[in-house]
C-alpha positions, 0 to 999 in steps of 0.5 A, spaced: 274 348 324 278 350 319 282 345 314 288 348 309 290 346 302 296 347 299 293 343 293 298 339 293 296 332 290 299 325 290 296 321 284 297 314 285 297 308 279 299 302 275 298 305 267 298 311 263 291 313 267 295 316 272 299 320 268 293 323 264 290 325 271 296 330 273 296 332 266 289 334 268 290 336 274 296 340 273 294 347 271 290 347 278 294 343 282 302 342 285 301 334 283 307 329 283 304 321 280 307 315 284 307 309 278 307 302 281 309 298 276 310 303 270 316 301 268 314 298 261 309 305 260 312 311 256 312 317 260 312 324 256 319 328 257 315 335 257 311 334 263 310 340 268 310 335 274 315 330 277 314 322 275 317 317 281 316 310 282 313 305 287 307 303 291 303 306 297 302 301 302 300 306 308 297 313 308 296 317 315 293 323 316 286 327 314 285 333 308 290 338 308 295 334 312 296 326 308 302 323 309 303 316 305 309 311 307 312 309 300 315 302 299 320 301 293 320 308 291 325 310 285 327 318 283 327 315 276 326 310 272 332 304 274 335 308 279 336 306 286 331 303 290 328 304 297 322 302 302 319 307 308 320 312 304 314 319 305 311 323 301 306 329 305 300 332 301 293 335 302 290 330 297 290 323 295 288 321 288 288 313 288 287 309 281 290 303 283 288 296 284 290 295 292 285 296 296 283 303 299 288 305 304 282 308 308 277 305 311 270 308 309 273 311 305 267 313 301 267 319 307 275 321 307 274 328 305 281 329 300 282 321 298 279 319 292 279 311 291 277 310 283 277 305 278 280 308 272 276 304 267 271 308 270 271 314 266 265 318 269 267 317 277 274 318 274 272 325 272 267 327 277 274 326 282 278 329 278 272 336 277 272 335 286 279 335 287 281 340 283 277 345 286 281 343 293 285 348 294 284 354 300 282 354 306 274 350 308 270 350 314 268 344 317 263 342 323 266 339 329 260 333 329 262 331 335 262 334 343 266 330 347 266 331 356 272 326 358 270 326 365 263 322 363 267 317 359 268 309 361 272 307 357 278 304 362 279 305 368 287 303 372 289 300 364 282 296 365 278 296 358 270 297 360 266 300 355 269 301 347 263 302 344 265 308 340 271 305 337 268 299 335 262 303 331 267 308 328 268 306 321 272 312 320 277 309 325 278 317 328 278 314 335 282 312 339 284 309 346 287 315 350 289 312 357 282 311 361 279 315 355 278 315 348 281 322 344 276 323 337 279 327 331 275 331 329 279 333 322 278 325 320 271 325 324 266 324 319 260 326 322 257 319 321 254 320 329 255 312 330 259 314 337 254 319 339 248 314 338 251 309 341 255 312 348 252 310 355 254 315 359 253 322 353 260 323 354 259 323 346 254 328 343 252 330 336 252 338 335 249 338 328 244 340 332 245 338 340 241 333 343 235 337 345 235 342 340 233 336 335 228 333 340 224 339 341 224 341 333 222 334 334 217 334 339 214 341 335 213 337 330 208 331 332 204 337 337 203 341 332 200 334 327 196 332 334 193 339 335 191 339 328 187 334 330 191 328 327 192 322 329 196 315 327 202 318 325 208 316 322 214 319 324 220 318 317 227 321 319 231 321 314 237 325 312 240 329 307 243 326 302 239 319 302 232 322 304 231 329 301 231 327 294 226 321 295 221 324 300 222 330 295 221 327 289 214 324 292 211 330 293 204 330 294 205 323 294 207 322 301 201 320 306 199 326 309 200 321 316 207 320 315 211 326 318 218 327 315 224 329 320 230 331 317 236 330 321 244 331 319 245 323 319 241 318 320 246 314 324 246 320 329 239 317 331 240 315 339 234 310 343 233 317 346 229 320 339 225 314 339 223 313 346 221 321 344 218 321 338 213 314 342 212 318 348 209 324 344 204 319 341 207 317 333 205 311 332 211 308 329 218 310 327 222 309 321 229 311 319 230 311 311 236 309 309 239 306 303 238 299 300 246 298 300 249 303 306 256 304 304 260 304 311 254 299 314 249 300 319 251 296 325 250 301 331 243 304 327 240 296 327 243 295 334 240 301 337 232 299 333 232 293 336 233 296 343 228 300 341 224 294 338 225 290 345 222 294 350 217 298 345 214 292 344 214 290 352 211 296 353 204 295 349 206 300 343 206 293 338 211 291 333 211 295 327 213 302 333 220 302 330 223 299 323 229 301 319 227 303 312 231 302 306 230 305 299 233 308 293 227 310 289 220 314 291 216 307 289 221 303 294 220 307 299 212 309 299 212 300 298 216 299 304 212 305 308 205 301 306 208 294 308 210 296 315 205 294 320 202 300 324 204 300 332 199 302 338 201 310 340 200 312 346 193 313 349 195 319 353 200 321 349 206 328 353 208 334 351 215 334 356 219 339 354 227 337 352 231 340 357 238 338 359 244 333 357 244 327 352 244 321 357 239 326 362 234 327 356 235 318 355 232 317 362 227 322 362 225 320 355 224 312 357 221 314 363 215 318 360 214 312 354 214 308 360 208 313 363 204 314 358 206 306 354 199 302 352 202 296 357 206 299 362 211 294 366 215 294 371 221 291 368 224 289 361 230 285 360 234 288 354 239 284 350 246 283 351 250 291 349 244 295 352 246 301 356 241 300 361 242 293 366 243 291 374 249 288 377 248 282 380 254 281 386 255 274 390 255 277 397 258 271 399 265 272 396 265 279 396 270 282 401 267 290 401 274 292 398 271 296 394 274 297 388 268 297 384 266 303 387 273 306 385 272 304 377 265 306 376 265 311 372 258 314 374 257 313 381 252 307 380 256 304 385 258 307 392 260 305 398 257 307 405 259 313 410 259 310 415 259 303 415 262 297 410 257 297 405 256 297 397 251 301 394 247 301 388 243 305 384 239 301 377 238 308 373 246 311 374 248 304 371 250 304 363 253 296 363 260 299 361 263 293 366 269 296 369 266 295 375 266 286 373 273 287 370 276 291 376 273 286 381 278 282 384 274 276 387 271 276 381 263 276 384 260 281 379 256 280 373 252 284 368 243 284 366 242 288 362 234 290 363 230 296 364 227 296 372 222 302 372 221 300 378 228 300 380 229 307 377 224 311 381 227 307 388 233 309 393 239 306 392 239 299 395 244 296 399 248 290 395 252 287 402 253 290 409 258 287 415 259 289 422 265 295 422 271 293 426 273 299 431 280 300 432 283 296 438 287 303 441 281 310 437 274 305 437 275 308 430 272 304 424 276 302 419 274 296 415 270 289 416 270 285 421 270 278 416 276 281 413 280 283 419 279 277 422 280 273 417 287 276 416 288 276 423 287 268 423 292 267 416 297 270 420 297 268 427 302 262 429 304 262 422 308 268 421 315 269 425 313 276 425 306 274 430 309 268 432 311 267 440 313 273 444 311 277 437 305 275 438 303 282 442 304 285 434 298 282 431 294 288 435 298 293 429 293 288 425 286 291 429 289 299 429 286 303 424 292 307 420 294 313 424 294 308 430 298 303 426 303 307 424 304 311 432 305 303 435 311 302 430 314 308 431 314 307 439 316 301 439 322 302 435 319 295 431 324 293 425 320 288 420 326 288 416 331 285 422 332 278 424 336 274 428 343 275 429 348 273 422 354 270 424 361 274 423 364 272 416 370 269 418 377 272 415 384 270 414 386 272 420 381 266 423 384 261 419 391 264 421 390 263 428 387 255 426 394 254 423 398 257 428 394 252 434 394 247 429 
């Protein structure tokens, strides 16, 4: 994508610092500084850019098109005062004490967040922003296919996995979606590692180009005749330097991977790298992460969880933190060494994210040391199975409208509700659309699920329609609506008790009855006449 800068700059503070910031970005930049609280500063008379005053509660926007909402805003020094008041502008510098106006702020490309009183930080914004001007190139991180996305269902919530994850908050609910904004998008890769169905993937680089850099990797060590490798994926601007500055010094085991950011590490690269027959993962990442790393902990212990049921050890995956060369050679020598794989494979990557993810814990499951058929998972996982109460569902089917995989079905020809375990990425529409409320979410692994058909959750006798034969719903239901209305309803009732055959037809059939039988539903007894002041005219005149 192109992003454009006009180099207009908003320089936003409390003391003289914000007025020294535009008198050194002003031969650059269009600059115009906001002064909270500066009534009591002495403001230069022949400076080249306008000083008003306020305070910036809010700002909106990404690089090249901010907008902050201003309260308290005067022209000149005690003049006329109001609130709401915008001001657009391609950057922001902000020397204030408020807090940040953005989350993750750290990441915001055009806002920069400063404390004054630090002079090289400030001097380092002030040397990056002023070079922000013209039109810039920037990757579009993330690949978004709505029509995979289980967000919502009928304004029903399911999964909101990448909203919580997003530290930038560049996405947002967007009907039974999520709408990503690419201008404010980071590239941090948390929504992409953390999306069930691969409706949200990371192109810097795709899915299965960065397995198969991964996997010529490892077979590359393996046919060398290597064995009990490390796999260390790292990224740019944290691992480079330090594996860099290691040198030689890096055990010939330990393999660096180097990817665009760390937190685009999927469960899809770990069961990978396992299956290729590594004996241990590790993420390098710093020791004080400045957005968190919630989605990349989460994802590890998932891995954790069924690499250590699978027989490959507790040390097969860890996160690693370090900011200096000894930390992190400390840190690598301090992780227990998991058990590879002993007939590791050579599976090409071909295909989509979430089909990469099933094959890939497949293969683990196939070559694993301790192979098992089932492997419960914590709550969040993106693998499980529903349980129904088969006795309290009616086959409305409704979870079978909301699944957004297809992992519910219903029957052709015949009431029924189908499943099939390895479709299912535990979103929960389907236990938050059900009306009978008999559908519970387990996360698990059942490898044996995964490689059998579709089983059959709950099956009832067809009713035929009393005029075609047709089938047209369950007997149960039919019945029972049949038995809730008979002798209890005046539409059923007495000589219109011939009517309850409109409940045992099928649509067409129903609709053909109704319109033969000149039927009003709507009509009821006779209403007495209203009475008028004639009637009372004639009572008068008897009278």
């Amino acid at each position: 994508m192109t992003l454009s800068s006009d180099g207009v700059v908003l320089v936003h503070g409390s003391g003289r610092a914000a007025i020294d910031a535009g008198i050194a970005l002003s031969d650059r930049l269009d600059v115009t500084v906001i002064l909270s609280g500066g009534e009591l500063i002495d403001i230069p008379g022949d400076l080249a850019f306008p000083v008003v005053f306020g305070r910036v509660v809010s700002a909106s926007g990404h690089f090249g098109a901010y907008e902050a909402v201003v309260d308290g805003f005067a022209a000149t020094k005690g003049g006329p005062v109001r609130d709401g008041a915008v001001s657009r502008c391609a950057l922001i510098l902000d020397l204030s004490e408020a807090p940040a106006l953005f989350p993750a702020f750290e990441a915001r490309e055009g806002y920069f967040k400063v404390d004054p009183a630090n002079g090289m930080a400030l001097s380092r914004a002030l040397e990056e922003a002023g070079a922000l001007v013209g039109e810039f190139d920037k990757p579009k991180y993330i690949a978004f296919r709505p029509e995979l996305c289980a967000h919502s269902r009928s304004s029903i919530t399911g999964c909101t996995k990448c909203l919580d994850a997003c530290a930038m908050e560049a996405i947002t609910p967007l009907g039974d979606v999520v709408a990503i904004d690419a201008m404010v998008c980071a590239g941090c890769g948390n929504c992409a590692a953390v999306c069930p169905t691969g409706a949200a993937s990371y192109t810097v680089p795709p899915t299965d180009e960065q397995l198969a850099r991964l996997r010529a990797m490892i077979l590359a060590y393996r046919d060398a005749g290597g064995s009990d490798a490390i796999l260390l994926i790292h990224d740019v601007t944290v691992g480079r330097p330090l594996i860099a500055a290691i040198g030689a010094g890096l055990p010939a085991t330990v393999l660096p991977f180097e990817v665009n950011e760390i937190k685009q590490i999927g469960i899809e690269v770990l069961a990978a790298a396992l299956a290729y027959g590594v004996s241990g993962v590790r993420l390098l990442t710093r020791k004080a992460p400045k957005n968190g790393m919630v989605a990349l902990a989460g994802t590890v212990a998932i891995a954790t969880t069924f690499a250590e049921a699978l027989g490959y050890g507790e040390g097969a995956c860890a996160i690693v933190q370090a900011d200096a060369p000894d930390d992190l050679l400390a840190a690598l020598a301090a992780l227990p060494m998991g058990t590879p794989s002993p007939s590791p494979s050579r599976f090409a990557p071909v295909g989509a994210k979430r089909g990469l993810l099933e094959f890939s814990l497949r293969t683990m499951h196939e070559v694993a040391p301790a192979p098992v058929a089932l492997v419960p998972l914590p709550e969040g996982a993106p693998f499980g199975t529903v349980l129904v109460e088969t006795e309290g569902c009616t086959l409305c089917h409704s979870c079978v409208s909301a699944c957004p995989t297809g992992a519910l079905s219903a029957g052709e020809d015949r009431p029924m509700l189908r499943f099939s375990q390895n479709a299912c990425v535990q979103c929960g529409l389907c236990a938050a659309t059900c009306p009978e409320d008999v559908i519970t979410l387990r996360p698990q692994l059942d490898f044996a699920a995964w490689n059998a058909p579709r089983v059959t959750l709950k099956e009832e006798e067809p009713y035929p329609c009393v005029r075609c034969a047709k089938p047209f719903g369950t007997r149960s239901t039919i019945e029972r609506v049949i038995a809730k209305l008979e002798g209890s309803h005046w539409m059923f009732t007495g000589e219109n008790a011939r009517r309850l055959d409109a409940i045992r037809m099928c649509e067409p059939c129903r609709v053909e009855s109704a319109l033969n039988e000149g039927f009003d539903p709507y009509a009821g007894p006779a209403r007495q006449r209203p009475r008028t002041a004639a009637d009372y005219a004639v009572v008068d005149d008897e009278a």
